[in-house]
N, CA, C and O atoms as CSV, one atom per row, in Angstrom:
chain,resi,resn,atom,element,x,y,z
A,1,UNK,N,N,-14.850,10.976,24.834
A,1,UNK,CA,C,-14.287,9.782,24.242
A,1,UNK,C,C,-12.763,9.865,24.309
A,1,UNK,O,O,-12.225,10.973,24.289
A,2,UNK,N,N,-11.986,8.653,24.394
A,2,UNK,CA,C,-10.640,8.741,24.584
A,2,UNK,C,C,-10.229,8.821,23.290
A,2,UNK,O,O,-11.050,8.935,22.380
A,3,UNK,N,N,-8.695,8.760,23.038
A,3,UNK,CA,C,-8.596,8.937,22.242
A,3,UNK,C,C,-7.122,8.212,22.168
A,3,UNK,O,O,-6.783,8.137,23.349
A,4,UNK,N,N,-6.097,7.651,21.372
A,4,UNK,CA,C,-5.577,6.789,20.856
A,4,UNK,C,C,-4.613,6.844,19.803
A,4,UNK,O,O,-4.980,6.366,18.730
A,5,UNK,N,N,-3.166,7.444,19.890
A,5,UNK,CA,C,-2.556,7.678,18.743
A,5,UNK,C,C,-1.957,6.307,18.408
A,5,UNK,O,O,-1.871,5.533,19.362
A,6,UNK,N,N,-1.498,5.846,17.130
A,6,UNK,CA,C,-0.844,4.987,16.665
A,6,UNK,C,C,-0.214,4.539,15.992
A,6,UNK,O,O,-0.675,3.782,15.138
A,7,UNK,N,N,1.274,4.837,16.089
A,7,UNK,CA,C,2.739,5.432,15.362
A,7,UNK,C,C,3.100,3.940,14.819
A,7,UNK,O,O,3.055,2.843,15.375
A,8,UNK,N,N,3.400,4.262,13.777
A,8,UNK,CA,C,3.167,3.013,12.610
A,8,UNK,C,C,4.423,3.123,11.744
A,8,UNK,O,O,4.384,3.852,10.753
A,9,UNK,N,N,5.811,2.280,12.130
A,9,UNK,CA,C,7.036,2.840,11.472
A,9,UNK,C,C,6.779,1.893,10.205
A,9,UNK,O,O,6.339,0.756,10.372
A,10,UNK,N,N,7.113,2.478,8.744
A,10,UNK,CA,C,6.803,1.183,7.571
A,10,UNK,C,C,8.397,2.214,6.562
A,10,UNK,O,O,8.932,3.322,6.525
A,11,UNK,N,N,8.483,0.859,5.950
A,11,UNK,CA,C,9.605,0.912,4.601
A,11,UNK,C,C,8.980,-0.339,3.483
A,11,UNK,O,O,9.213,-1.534,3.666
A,12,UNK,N,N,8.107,0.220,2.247
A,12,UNK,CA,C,8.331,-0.870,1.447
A,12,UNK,C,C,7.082,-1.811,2.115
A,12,UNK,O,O,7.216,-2.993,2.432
A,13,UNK,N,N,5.948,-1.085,2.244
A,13,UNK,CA,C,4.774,-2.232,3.060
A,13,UNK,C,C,3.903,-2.044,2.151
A,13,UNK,O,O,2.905,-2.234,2.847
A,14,UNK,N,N,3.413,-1.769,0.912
A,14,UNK,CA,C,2.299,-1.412,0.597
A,14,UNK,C,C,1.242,-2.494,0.606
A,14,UNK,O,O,0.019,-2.350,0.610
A,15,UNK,N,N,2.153,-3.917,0.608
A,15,UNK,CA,C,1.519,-5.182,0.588
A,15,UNK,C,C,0.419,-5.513,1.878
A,15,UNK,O,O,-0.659,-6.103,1.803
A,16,UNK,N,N,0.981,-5.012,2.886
A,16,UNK,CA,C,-0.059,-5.159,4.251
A,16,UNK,C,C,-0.247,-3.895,4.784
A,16,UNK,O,O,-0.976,-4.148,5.744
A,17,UNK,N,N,-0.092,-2.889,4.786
A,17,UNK,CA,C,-0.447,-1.420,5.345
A,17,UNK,C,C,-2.054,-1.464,5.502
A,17,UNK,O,O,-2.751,-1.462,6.517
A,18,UNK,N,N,-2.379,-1.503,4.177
A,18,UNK,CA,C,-3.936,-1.471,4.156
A,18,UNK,C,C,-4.168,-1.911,5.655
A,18,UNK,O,O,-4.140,-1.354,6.752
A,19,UNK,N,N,-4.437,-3.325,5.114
A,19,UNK,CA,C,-4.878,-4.335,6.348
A,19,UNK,C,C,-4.479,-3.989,7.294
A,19,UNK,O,O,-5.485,-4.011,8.002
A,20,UNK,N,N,-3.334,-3.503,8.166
A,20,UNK,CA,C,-2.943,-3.025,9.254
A,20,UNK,C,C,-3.886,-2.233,9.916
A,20,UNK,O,O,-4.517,-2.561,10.920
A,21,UNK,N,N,-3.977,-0.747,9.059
A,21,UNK,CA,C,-5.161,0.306,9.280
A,21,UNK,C,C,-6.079,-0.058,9.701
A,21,UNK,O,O,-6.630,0.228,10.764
A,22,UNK,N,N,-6.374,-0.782,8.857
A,22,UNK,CA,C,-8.068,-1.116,8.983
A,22,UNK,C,C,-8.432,-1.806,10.132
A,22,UNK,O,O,-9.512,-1.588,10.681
A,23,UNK,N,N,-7.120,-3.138,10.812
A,23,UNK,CA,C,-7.438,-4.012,11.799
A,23,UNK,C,C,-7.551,-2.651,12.858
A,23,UNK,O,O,-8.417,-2.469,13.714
A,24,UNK,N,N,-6.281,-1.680,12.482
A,24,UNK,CA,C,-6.183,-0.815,14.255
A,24,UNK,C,C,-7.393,0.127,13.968
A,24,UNK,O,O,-7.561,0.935,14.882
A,25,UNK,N,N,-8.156,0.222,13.083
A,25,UNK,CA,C,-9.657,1.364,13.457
A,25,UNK,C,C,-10.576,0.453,13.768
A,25,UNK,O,O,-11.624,0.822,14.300
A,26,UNK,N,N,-10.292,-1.152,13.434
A,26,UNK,CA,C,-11.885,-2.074,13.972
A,26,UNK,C,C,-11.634,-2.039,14.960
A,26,UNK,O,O,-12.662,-2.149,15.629
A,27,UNK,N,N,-10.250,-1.877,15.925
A,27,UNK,CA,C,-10.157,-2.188,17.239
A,27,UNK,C,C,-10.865,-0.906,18.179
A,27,UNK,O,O,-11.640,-0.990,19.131
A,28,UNK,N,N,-10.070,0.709,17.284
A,28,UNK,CA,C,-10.748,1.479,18.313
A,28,UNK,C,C,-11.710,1.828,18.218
A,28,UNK,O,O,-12.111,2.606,19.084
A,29,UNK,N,N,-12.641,1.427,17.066
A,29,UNK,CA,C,-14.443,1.641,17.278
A,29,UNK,C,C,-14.950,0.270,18.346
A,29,UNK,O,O,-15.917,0.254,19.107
A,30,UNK,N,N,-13.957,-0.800,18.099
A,30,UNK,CA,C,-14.599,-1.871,18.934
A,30,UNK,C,C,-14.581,-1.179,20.812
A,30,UNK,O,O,-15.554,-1.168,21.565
A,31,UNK,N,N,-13.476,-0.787,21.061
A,31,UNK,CA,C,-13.093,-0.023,22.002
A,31,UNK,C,C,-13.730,1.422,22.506
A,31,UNK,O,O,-13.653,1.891,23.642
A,32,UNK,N,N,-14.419,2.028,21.277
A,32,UNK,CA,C,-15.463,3.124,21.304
A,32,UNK,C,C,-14.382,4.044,21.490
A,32,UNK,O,O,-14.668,5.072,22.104
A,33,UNK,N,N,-13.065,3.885,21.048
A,33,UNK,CA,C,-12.035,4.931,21.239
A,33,UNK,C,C,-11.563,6.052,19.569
A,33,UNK,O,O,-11.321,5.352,18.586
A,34,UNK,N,N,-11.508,6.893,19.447
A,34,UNK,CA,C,-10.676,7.990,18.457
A,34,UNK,C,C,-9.691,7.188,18.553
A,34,UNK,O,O,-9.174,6.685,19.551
A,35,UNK,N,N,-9.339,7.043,16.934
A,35,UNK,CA,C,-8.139,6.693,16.777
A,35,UNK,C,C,-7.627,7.901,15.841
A,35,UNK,O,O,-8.356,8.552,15.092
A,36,UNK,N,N,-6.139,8.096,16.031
A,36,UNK,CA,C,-5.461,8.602,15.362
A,36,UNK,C,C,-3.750,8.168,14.433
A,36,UNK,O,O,-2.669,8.671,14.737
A,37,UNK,N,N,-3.904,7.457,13.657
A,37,UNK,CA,C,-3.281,6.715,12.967
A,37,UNK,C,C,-2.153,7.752,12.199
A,37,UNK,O,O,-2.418,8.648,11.398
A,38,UNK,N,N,-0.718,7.308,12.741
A,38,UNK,CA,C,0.387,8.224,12.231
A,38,UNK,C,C,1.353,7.071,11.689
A,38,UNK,O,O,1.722,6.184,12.459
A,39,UNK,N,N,1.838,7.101,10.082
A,39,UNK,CA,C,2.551,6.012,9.676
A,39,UNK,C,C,3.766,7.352,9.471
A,39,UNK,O,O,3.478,8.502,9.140
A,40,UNK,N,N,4.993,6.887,9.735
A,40,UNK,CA,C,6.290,7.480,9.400
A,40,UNK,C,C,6.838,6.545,8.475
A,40,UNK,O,O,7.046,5.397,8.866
A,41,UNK,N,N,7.031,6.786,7.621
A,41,UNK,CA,C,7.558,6.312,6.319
A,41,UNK,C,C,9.023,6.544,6.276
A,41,UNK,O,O,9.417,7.710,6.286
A,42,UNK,N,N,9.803,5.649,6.233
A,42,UNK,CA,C,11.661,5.707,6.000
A,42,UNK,C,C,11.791,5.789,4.428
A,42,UNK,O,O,12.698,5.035,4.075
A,43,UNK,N,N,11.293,6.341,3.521
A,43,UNK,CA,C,11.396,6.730,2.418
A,43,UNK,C,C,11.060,5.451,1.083
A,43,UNK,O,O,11.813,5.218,0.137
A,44,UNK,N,N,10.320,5.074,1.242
A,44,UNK,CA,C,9.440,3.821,0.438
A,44,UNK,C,C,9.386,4.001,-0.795
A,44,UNK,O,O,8.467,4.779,-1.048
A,45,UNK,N,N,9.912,3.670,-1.680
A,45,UNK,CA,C,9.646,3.381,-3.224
A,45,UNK,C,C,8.553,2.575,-3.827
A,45,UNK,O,O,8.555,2.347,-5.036
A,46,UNK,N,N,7.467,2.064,-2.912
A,46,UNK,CA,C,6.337,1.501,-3.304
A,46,UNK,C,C,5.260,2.203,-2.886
A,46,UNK,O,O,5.530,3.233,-2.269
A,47,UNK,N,N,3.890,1.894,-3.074
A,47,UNK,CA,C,2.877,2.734,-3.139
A,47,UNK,C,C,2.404,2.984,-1.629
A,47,UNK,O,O,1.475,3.714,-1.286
A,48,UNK,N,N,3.212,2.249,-0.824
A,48,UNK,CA,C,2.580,2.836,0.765
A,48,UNK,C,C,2.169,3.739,1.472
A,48,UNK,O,O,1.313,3.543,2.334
A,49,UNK,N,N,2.691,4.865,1.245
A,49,UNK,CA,C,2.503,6.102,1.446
A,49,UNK,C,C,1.322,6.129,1.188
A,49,UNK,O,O,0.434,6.005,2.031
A,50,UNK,N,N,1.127,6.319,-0.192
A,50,UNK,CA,C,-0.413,6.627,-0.625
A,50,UNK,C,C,-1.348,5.864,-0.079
A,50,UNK,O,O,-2.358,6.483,0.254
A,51,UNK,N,N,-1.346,4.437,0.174
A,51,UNK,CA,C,-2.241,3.303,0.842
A,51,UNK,C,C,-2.606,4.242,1.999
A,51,UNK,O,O,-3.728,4.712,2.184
A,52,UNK,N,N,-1.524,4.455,2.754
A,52,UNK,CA,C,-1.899,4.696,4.198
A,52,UNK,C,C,-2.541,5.932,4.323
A,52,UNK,O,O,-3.176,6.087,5.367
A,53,UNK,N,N,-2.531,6.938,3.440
A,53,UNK,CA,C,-3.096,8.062,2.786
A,53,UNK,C,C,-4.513,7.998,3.047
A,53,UNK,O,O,-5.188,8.539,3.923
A,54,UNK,N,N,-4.879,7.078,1.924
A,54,UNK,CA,C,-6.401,6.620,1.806
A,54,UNK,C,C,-7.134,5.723,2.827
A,54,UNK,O,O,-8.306,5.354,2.901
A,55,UNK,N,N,-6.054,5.501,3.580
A,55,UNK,CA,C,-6.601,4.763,5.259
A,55,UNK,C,C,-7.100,6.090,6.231
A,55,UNK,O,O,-7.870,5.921,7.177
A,56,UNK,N,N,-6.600,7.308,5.893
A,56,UNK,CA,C,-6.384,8.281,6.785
A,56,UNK,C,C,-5.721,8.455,7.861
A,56,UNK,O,O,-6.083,8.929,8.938
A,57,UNK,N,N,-4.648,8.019,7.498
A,57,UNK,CA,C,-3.362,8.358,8.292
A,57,UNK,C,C,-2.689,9.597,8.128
A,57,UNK,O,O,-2.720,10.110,7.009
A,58,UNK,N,N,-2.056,10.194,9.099
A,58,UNK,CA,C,-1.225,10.478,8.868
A,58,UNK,C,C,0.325,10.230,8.245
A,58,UNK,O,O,0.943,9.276,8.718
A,59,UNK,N,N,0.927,10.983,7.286
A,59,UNK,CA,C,1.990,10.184,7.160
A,59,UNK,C,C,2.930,10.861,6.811
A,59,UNK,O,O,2.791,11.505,5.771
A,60,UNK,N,N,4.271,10.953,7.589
A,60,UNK,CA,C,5.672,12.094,7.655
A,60,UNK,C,C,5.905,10.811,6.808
A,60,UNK,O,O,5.251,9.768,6.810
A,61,UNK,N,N,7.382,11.271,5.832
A,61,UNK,CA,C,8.021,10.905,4.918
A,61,UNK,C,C,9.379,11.285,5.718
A,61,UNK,O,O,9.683,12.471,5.843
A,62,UNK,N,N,10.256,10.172,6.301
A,62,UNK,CA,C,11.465,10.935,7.070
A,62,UNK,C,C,12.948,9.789,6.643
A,62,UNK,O,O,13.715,9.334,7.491
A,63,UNK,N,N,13.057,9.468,4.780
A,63,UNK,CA,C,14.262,8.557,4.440
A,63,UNK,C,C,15.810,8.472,5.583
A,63,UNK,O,O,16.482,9.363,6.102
A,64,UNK,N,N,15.874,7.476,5.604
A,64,UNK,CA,C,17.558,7.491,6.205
A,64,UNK,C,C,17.561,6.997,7.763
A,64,UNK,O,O,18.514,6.403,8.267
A,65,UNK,N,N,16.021,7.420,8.641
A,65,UNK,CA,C,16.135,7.015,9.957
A,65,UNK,C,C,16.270,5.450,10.524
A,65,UNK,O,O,16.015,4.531,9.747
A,66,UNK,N,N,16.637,5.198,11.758
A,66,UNK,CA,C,16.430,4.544,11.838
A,66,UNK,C,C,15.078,4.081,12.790
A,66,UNK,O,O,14.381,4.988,13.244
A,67,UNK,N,N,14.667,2.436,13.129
A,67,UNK,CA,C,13.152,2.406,13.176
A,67,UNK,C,C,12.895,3.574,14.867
A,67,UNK,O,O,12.087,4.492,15.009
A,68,UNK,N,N,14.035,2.984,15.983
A,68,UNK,CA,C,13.568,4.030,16.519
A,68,UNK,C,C,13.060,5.841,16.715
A,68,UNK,O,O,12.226,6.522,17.313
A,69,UNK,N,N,14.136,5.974,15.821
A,69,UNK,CA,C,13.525,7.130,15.305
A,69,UNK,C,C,12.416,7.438,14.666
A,69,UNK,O,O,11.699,8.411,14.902
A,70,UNK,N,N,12.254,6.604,13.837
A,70,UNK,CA,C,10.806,6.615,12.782
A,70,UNK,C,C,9.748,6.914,14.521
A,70,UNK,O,O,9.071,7.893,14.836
A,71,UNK,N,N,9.970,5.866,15.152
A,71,UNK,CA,C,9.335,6.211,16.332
A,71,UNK,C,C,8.673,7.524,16.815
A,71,UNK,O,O,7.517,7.943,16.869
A,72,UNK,N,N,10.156,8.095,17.214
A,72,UNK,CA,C,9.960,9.103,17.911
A,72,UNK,C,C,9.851,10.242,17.098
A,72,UNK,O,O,9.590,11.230,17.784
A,73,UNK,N,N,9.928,10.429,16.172
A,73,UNK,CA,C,9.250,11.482,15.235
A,73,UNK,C,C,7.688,11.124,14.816
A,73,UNK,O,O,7.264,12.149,14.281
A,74,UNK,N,N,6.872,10.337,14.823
A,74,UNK,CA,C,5.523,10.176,14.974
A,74,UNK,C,C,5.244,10.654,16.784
A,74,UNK,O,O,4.282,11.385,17.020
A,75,UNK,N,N,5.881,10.320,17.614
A,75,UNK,CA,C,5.232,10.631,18.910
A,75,UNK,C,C,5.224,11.951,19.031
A,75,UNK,O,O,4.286,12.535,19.574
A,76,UNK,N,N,6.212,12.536,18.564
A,76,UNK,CA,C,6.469,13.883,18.882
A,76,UNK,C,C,5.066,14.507,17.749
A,76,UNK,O,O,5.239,15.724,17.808
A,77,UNK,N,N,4.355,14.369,17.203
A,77,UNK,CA,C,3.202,15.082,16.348
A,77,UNK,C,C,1.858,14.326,17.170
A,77,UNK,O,O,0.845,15.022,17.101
A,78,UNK,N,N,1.736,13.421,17.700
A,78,UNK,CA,C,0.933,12.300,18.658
A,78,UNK,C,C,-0.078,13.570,19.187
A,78,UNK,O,O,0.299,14.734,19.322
A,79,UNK,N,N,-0.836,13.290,19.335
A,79,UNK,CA,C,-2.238,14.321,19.890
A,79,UNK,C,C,-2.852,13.426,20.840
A,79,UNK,O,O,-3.388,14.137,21.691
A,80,UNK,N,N,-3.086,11.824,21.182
A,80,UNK,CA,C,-3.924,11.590,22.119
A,80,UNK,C,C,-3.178,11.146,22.973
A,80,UNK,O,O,-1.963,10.946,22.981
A,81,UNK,N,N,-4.645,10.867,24.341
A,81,UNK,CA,C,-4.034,10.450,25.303
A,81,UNK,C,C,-3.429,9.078,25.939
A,81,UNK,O,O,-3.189,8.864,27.128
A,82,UNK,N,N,-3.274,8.332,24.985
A,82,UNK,CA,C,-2.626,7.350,24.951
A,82,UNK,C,C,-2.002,6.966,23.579
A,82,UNK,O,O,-2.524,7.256,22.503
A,83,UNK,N,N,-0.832,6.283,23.723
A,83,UNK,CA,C,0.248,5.982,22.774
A,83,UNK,C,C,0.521,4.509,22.350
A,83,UNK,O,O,1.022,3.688,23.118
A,84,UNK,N,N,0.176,4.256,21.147
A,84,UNK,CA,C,0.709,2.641,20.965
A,84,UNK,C,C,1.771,2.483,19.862
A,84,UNK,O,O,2.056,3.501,19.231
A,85,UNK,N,N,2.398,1.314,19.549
A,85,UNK,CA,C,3.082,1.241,18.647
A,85,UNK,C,C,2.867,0.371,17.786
A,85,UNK,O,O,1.940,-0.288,18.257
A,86,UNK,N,N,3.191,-0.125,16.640
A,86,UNK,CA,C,2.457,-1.348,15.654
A,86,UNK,C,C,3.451,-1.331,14.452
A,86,UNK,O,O,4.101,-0.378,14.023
A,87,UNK,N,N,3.413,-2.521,14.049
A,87,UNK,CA,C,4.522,-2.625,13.488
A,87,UNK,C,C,3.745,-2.838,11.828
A,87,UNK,O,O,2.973,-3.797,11.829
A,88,UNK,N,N,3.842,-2.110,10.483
A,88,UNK,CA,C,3.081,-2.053,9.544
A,88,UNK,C,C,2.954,-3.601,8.509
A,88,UNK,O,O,2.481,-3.651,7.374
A,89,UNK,N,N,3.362,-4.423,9.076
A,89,UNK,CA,C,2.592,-5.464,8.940
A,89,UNK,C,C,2.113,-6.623,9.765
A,89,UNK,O,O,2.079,-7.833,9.539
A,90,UNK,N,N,1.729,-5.836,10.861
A,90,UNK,CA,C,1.016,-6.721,12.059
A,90,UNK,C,C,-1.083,-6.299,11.843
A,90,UNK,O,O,-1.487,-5.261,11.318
A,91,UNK,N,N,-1.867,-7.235,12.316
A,91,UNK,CA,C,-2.708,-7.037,11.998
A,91,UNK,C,C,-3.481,-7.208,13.837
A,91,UNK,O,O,-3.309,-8.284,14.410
A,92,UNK,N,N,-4.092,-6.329,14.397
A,92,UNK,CA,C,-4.396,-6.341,15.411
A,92,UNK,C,C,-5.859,-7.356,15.633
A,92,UNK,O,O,-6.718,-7.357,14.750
A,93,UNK,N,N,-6.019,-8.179,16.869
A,93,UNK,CA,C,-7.249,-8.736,16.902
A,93,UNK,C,C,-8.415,-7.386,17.132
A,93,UNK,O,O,-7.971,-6.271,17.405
A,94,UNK,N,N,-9.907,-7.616,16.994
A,94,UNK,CA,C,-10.524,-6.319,17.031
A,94,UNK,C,C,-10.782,-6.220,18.467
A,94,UNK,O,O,-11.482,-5.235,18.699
A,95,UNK,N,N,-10.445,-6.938,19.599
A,95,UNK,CA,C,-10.321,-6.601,21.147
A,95,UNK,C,C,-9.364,-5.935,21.471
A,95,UNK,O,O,-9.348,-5.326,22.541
A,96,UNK,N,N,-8.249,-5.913,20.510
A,96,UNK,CA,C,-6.839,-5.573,21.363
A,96,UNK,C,C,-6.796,-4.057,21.984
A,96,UNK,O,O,-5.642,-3.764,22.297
A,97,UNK,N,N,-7.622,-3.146,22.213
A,97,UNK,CA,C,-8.001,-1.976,22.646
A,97,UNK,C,C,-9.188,-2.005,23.876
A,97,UNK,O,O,-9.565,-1.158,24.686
A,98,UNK,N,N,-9.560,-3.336,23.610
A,98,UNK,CA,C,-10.702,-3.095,24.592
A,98,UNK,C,C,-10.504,-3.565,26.104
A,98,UNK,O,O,-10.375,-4.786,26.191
A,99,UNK,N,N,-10.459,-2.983,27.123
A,99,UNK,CA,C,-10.223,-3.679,28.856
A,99,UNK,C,C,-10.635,-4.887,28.738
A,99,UNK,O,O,-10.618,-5.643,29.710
C-alpha cells in the first residue's frame, strides 16, 4: 500500500482542524492509501494542537516560523512516499487522492 504524508501548517485553527483531518483520511482510505498526517503548529493559544492530537496527527509545536518553514520542518520528519500540502482550514473532496 502507498503511502501519503500530509504537512498541515496551522496557527489558531481549532475551529476547522478537526474537519480538515478527517476530510484528508476519507480521501486516503477512498484512495486505499496510508495516510500520515503531520500538523506543525506556529505556536497556537487555542485548543488545536490537541484537536489534531485526537485526529492522530502528528504535531511539532515550532512558535515564531514562518508558513514556509512550518513547511519544511514537517517534510523533513515526512516518512511516505509521496508529499502533499493542505492548508488547516481547507477541507479536501473524498476523490482528491484518487487517479
Amino acid at each position: 500500500m502507498s503511502r501519503i504524508s500530509i504537512v498541515i501548517p496551522m496557527y489558531n485553527e481549532a475551529r476547522h482542524i478537526g474537519r480538515t483531518l478527517l476530510a484528508a483520511q476519507k480521501a486516503a482510505h477512498a484512495a486505499n492509501v496510508e495516510c500520515e498526517l503531520i500538523v506543525v503548529d506556529n505556536g497556537s493559544s487555542d485548543q488545536g494542537p490537541q484537536i489534531a492530537r485526537q485526529f492522530g496527527a502528528q504535531v511539532l509545536v515550532m512558535p515564531g516560523l514562518l508558513i514556509g518553514a512550518l513547511r519544511n520542518r514537517g517534510t523533513a520528519i515526512a516518512s511516505g512516499e509521496w508529499l502533499a500540502f493542505i492548508d488547516a482550514d481547507v477541507e479536501m473532496p473524498e476523490d482528491w487522492l484518487t487517479p
